[in-house]
C-alpha positions, 0 to 999 in steps of 0.5 A: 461170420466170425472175423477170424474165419476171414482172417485166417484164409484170406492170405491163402488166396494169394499164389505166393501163399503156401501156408498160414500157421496160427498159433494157439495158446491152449488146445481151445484155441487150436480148435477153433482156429481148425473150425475158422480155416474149414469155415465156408466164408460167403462169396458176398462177404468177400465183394462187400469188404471190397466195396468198403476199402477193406481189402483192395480191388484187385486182391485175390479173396478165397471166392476167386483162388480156382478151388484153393480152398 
């Protein structure tokens, strides 16, 4: 699972989150910020970095948006 891929959504989990806009220095890299954003990111993924400490407990993950993604 490409870090991007998370990296990329996991802001979009949180209500004060409307958008994420990345950018691009060629049209490759718009492709693949496009292919991380439709990426499907694995529930477990998301309890291990929070079992690591890296993204605290109580932060809200894609896992846990109600379908925002």
């Amino acid at each position: 699972m490409p870090v991007g891929a998370a990296a990329l959504q996991f802001p979009l989990a949180h209500s004060h989150v409307s958008c994420v806009i990345p950018g691009g220095a060629n049209g490759s890299e718009v492709s693949q910020n496009k292919e991380y954003v439709d990426m499907k990111i694995p529930d477990d993924l998301w309890r291990q970095m929070r079992e690591a400490g890296v993204i605290r407990a109580e932060a809200p993950t894609p896992d846990s948006a109600d379908g925002k993604l």
